[in-house]
Every structure is written in structure tokens, then in C-alpha cells.
N, C-alpha and C positions, 0 to 999 in steps of 0.2 A: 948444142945450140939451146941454152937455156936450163938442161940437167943432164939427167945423170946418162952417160954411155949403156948401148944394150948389157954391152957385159957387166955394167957395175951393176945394174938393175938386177942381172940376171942371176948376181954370185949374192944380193941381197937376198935376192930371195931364194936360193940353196943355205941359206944361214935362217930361216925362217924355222922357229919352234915348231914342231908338230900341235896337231890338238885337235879338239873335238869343234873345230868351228872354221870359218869362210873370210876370203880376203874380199873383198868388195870395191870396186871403182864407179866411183854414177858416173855417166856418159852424156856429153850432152851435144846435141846437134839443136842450132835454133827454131824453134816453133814446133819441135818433135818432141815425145816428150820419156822415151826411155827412163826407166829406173836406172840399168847398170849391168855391169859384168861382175861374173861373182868365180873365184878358184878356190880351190883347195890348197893348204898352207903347200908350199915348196912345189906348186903347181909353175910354168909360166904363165904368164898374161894368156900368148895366144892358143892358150887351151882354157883359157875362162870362159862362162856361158854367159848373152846376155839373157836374163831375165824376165820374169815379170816375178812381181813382190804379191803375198798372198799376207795381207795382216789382220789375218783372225784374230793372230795373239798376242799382235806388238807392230802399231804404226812405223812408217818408214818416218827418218826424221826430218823429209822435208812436209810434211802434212801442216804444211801455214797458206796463212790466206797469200793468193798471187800480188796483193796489193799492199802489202806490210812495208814495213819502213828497209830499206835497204840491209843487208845480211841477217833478215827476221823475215823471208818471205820465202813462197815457194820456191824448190830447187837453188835456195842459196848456197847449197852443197854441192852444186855439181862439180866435177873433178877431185872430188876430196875422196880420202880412200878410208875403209871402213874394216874393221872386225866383227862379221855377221856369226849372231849362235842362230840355230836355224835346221833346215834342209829342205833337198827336191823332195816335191812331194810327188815323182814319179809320173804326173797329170800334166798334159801342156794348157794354154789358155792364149785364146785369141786374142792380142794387142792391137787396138785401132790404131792406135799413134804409128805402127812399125808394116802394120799391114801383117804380121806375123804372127805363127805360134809360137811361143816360148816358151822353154821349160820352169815350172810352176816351181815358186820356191817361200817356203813359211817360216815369216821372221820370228824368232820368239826374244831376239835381244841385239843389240850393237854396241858399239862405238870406234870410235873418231880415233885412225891410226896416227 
């Protein structure tokens, strides 16, 4: 309905390069405001963790104002999947939006898969 079958999904991502870096999906539920799930290459989806984003060293890329002109504003990104360099930094961190701790993770790079 609309893409791809679990098993295409899933033999995609058994064909997935190894490496030193994070698949990333933002997530998005209305008026919540989640960052994303993040796995490891040839990971499945449902062993990806959601998140919280720690940007000491590298903004996440939706960091725009919520009032921008249509695909230039905040979370214009959501559902798009991403190539995170990075890692857990081991520490969780209370998310108001989720109500939750999540495991703390420090971006140092990305892009748009």
C-alpha cells in the first residue's frame, strides 16, 4: 500500500554497506515533537532506538524557524531517512515532548539518504 513490502525493506537493508555510521528515520506524530529512530547499518527498523539528539557538535537539520516558508521550516524533514556520523553517548536524557528517557545520542554529521 503505497511501498515497498516488509521483505523488500528488509533484503534492502541486509544489502546495506557496513560502516562506521547510523541510519536514521525522524518520526513524526502531530503537535509531538520526536527527533527519530536511529539503527545500525543491516540493523532492522524494529531494533532502532528512538532518540534524543545531543548537538554539541552538529545541529540536527531541521534547526529552522517553525514559521519559514513551506519545505524551509521546522521538521520539513520528517519521514525522510538520514545517514547519522555520531554515537550513544551511553547517558539517557528526559524528553518533555515524549514524557520519556531516551538514549542520548551526539550528532557530529549527516545526510539525506
Amino acid at each position: 500500500m503505497g511501498g515497498p513490502a516488509l521483505e523488500e525493506r528488509n533484503a534492502h537493508i541486509a544489502d546495506e554497506p557496513p560502516g562506521d555510521f547510523f541510519y536514521a528515520r525522524r518520526y513524526f506524530i502531530e503537535k509531538t515533537r520526536f527527533w527519530g529512530y536511529v539503527r545500525k547499518p543491516r540493523q532492522p527498523w524494529n531494533r532502532a532506538k528512538l532518540v534524543i539528539m545531543r548537538e554539541d557538535k552538529k545541529h540536527t537539520p531541521d534547526r529552522m524557524s517553525e514559521n519559514g516558508p513551506p519545505g524551509n521550516r521546522y521538521a520539513f524533514d520528517n519521514n525522510y531517512e538520514f545517514r547519522l556520523r555520531g554515537y550513544f553517548t551511553g547517558s539517557e536524557a528526559y524528553d518533555p515532548n515524549s514524557n520519556q528517557f531516551l538514549p542520548e545520542f551526539m550528532l557530529t554529521g549527516y545526510e539525506v539518504t
